[in-house]
TORVO-693203 format. One record per residue: residue in one letter; residue number from 0; z, x, y of N, C-alpha, C in turn. Coordinates in pm, 1 decimal. Last residue first. Layout:
! residues N
+-----+-----+----------+----------+----------+----------+----------+----------+----------+----------+----------+
: res :   n :      n.w :      n.u :      n.v :     ca.w :     ca.u :     ca.v :      c.w :      c.u :      c.v :
+-----+-----+----------+----------+----------+----------+----------+----------+----------+----------+----------+
:   A : NUM :        Z :        X :        Y :        Z :        X :        Y :        Z :        X :        Y :
...
+-----+-----+----------+----------+----------+----------+----------+----------+----------+----------+----------+
! end
This chain:
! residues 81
+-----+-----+----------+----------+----------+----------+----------+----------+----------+----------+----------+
: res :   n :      n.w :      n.u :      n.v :     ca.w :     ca.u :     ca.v :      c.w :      c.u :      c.v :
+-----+-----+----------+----------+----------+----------+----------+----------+----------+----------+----------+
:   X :  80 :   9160.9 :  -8419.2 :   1725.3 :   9041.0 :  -8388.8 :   1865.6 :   9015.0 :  -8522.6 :   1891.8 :
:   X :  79 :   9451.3 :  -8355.9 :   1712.0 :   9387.5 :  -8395.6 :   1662.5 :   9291.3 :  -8405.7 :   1761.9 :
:   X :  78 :   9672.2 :  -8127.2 :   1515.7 :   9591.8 :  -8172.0 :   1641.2 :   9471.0 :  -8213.0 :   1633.2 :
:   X :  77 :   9751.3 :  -8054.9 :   1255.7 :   9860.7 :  -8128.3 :   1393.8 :   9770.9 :  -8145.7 :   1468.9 :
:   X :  76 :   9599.9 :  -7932.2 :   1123.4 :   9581.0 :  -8057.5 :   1089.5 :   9671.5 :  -8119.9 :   1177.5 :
:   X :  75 :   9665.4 :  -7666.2 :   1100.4 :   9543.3 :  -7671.7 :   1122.8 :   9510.7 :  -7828.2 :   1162.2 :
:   X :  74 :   9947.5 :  -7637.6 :    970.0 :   9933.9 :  -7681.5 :   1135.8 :   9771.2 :  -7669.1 :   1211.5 :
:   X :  73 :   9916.8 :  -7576.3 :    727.9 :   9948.8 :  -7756.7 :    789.3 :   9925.3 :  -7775.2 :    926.1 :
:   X :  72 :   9670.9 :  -7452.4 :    548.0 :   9724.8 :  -7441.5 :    677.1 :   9799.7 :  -7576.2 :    713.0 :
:   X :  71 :   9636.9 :  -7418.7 :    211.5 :   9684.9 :  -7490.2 :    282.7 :   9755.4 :  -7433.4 :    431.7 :
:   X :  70 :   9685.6 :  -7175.3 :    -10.1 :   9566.0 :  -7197.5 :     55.0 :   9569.3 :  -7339.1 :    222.2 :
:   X :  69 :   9943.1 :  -6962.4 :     86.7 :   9858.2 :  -7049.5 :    -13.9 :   9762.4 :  -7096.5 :     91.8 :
:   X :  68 :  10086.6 :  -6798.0 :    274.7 :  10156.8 :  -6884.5 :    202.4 :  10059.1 :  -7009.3 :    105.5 :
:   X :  67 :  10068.1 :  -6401.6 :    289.4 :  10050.7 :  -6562.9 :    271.3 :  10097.7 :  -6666.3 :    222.5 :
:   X :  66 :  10306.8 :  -6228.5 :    447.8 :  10263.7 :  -6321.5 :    331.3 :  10217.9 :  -6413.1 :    312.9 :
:   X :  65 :  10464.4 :  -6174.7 :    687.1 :  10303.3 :  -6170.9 :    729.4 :  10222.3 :  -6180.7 :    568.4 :
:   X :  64 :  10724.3 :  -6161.3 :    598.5 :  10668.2 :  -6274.7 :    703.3 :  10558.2 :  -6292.6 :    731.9 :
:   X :  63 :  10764.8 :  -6101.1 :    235.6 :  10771.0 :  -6063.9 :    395.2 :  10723.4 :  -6154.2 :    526.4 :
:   X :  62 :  10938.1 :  -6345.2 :     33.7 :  10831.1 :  -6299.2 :     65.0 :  10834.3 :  -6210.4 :    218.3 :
:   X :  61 :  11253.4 :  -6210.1 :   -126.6 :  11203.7 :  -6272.1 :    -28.4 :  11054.1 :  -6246.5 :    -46.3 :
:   X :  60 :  11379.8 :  -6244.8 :   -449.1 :  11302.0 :  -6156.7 :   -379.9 :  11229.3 :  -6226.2 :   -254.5 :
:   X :  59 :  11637.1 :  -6260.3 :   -627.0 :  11596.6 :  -6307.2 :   -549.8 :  11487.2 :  -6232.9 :   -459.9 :
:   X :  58 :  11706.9 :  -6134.0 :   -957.9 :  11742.3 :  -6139.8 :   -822.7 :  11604.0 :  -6212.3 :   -722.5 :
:   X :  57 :  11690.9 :  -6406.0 :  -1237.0 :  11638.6 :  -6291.0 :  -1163.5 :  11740.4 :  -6274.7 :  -1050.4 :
:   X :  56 :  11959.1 :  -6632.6 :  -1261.1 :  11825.1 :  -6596.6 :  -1293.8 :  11789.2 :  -6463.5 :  -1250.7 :
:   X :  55 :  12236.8 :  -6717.4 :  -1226.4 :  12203.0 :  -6678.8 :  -1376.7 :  12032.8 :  -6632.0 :  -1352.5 :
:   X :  54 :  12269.0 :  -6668.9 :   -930.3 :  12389.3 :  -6644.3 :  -1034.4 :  12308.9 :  -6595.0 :  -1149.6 :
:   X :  53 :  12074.5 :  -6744.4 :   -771.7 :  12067.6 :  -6608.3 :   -785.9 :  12210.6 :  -6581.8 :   -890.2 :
:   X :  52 :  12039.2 :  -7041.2 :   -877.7 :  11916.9 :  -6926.4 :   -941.4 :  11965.5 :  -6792.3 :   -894.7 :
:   X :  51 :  12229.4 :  -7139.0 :   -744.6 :  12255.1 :  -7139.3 :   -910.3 :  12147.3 :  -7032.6 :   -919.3 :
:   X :  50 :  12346.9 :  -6953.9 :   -454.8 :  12267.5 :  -7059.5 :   -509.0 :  12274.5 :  -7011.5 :   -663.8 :
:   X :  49 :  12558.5 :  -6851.2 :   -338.0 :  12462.9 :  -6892.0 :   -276.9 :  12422.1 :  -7014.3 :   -319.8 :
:   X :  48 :  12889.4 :  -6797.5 :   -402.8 :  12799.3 :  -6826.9 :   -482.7 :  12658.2 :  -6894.4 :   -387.3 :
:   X :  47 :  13117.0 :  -6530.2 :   -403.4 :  13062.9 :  -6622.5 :   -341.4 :  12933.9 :  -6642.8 :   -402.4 :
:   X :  46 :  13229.9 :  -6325.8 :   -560.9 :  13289.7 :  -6495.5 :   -607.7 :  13199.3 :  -6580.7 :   -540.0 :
:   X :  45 :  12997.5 :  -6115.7 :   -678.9 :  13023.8 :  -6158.2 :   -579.3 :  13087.5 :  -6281.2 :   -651.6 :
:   X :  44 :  12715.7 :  -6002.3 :   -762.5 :  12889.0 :  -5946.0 :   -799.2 :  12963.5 :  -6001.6 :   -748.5 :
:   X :  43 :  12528.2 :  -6152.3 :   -611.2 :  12511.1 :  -6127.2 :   -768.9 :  12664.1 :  -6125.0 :   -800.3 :
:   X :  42 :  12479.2 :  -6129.1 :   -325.2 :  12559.1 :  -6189.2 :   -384.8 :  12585.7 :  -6242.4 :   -481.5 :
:   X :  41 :  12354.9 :  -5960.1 :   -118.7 :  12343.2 :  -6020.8 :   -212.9 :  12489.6 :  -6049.0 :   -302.4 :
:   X :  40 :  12428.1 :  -5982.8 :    217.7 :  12399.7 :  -5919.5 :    143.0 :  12397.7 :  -5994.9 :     18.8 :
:   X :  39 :  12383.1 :  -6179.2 :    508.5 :  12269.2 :  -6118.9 :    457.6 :  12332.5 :  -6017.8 :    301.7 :
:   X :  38 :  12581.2 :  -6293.1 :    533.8 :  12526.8 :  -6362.0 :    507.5 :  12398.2 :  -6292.3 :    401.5 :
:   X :  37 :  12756.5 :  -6082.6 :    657.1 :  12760.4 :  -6103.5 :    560.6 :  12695.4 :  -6212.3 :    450.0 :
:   X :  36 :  12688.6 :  -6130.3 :    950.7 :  12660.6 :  -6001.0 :    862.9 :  12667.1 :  -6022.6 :    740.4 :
:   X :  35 :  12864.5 :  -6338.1 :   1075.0 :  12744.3 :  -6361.4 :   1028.9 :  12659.7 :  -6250.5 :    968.4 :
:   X :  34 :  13105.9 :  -6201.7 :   1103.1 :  13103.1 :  -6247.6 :    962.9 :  12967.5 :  -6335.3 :    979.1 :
:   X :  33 :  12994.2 :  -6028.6 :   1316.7 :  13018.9 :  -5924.0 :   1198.8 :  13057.4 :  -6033.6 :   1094.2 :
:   X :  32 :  12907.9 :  -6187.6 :   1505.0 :  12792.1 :  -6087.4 :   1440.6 :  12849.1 :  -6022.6 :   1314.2 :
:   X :  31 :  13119.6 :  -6302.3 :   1535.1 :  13053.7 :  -6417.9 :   1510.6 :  12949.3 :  -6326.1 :   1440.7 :
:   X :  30 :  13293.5 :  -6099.8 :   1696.8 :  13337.6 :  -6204.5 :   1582.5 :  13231.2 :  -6279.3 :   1511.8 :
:   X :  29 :  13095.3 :  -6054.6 :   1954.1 :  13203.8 :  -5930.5 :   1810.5 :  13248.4 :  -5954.6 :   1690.9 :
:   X :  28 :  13160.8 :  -6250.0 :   2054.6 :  12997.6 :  -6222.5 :   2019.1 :  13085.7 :  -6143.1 :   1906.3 :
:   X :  27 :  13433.1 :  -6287.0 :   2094.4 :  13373.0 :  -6352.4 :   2033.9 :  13210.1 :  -6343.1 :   1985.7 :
:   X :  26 :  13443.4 :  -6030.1 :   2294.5 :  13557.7 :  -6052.5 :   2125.7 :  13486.7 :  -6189.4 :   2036.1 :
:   X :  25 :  13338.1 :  -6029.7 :   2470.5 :  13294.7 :  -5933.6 :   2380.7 :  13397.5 :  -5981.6 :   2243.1 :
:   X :  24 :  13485.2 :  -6233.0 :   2576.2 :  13281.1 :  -6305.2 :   2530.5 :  13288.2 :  -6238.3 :   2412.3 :
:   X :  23 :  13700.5 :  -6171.0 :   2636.5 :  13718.3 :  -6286.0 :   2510.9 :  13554.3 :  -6341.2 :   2520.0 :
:   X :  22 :  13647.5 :  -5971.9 :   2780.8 :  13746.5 :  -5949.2 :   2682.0 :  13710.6 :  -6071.4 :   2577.7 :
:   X :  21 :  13522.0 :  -6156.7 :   2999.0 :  13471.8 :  -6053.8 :   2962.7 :  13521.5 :  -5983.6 :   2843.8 :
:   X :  20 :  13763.7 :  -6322.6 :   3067.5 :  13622.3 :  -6349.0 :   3051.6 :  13549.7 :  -6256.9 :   3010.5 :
:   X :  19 :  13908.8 :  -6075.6 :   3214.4 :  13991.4 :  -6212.6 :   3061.0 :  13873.7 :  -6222.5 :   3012.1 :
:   X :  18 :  13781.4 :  -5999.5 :   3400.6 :  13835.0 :  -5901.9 :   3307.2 :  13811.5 :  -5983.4 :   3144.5 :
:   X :  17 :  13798.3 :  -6234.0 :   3556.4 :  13669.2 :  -6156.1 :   3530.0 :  13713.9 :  -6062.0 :   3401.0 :
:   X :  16 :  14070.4 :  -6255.3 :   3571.6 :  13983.2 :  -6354.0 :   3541.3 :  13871.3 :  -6312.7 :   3468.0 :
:   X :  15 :  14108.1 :  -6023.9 :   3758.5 :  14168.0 :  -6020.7 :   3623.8 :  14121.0 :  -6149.5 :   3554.8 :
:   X :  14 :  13902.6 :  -6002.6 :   3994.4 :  13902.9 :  -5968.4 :   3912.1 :  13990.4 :  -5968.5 :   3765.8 :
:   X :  13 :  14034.2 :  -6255.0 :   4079.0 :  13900.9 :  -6271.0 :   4034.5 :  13832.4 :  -6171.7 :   3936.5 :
:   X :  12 :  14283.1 :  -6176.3 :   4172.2 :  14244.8 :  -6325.0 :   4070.4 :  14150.2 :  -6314.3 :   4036.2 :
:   X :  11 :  14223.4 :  -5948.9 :   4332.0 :  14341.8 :  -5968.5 :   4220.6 :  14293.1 :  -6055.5 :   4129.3 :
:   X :  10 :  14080.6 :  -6123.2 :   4549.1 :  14039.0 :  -6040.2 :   4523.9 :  14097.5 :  -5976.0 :   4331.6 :
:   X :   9 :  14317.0 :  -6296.1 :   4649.1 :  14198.1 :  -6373.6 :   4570.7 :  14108.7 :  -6244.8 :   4518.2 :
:   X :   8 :  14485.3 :  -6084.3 :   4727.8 :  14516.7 :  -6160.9 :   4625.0 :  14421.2 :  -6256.8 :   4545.3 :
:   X :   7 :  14354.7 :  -5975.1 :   4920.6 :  14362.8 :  -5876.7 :   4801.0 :  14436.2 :  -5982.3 :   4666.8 :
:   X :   6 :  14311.0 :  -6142.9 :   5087.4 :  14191.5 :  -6144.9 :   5032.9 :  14254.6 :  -5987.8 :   4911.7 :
:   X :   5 :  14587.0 :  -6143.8 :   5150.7 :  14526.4 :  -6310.3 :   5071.1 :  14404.5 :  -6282.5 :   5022.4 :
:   X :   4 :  14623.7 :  -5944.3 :   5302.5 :  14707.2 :  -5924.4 :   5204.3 :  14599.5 :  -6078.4 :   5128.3 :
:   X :   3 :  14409.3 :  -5986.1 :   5502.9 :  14382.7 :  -5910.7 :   5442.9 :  14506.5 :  -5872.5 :   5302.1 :
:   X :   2 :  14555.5 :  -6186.2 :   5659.2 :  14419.4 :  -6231.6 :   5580.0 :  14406.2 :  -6091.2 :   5493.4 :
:   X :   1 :  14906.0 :  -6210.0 :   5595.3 :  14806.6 :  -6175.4 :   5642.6 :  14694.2 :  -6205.7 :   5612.8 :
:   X :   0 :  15200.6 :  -6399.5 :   5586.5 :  15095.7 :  -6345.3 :   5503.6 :  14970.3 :  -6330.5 :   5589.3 :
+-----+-----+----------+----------+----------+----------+----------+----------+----------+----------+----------+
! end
């Protein structure tokens, strides 16, 4: 066996390794985004049950992120001089 037949064989290994690894990231990011997708839709009609208030009460209405949240800052009060 030659050096140049051994570097097509470690050459061989690394890439079909590389390949495998690459097949089973995209298959698991791929897996994890599409049934963490389903987190987000509502779930009124649904067997799956969040929570008791979105079964029998209103639908659920988020606040947006730039909503105030009342008069109270808490993190005005983490530091202390």
């Amino acid at each position: 066996m030659t050096l140049s037949e051994l570097g097509h064989i470690v050459y061989g290994a690394v890439v079909g390794i590389g390949g495998i690894v690459v097949f089973l990231l995209a298959l698991m990011i791929g897996l994890c985004l599409a049934l963490d997708w389903t987190k987000f839709r509502p779930t009124r009609n649904s067997r799956t049950v969040k929570s008791l208030d979105e079964t029998v009460g209103d639908p659920i209405v988020y606040l947006p992120p730039g909503a105030p949240r009342g008069p109270v800052d808490q993190l005005a009060r983490s530091i202390r001089a």
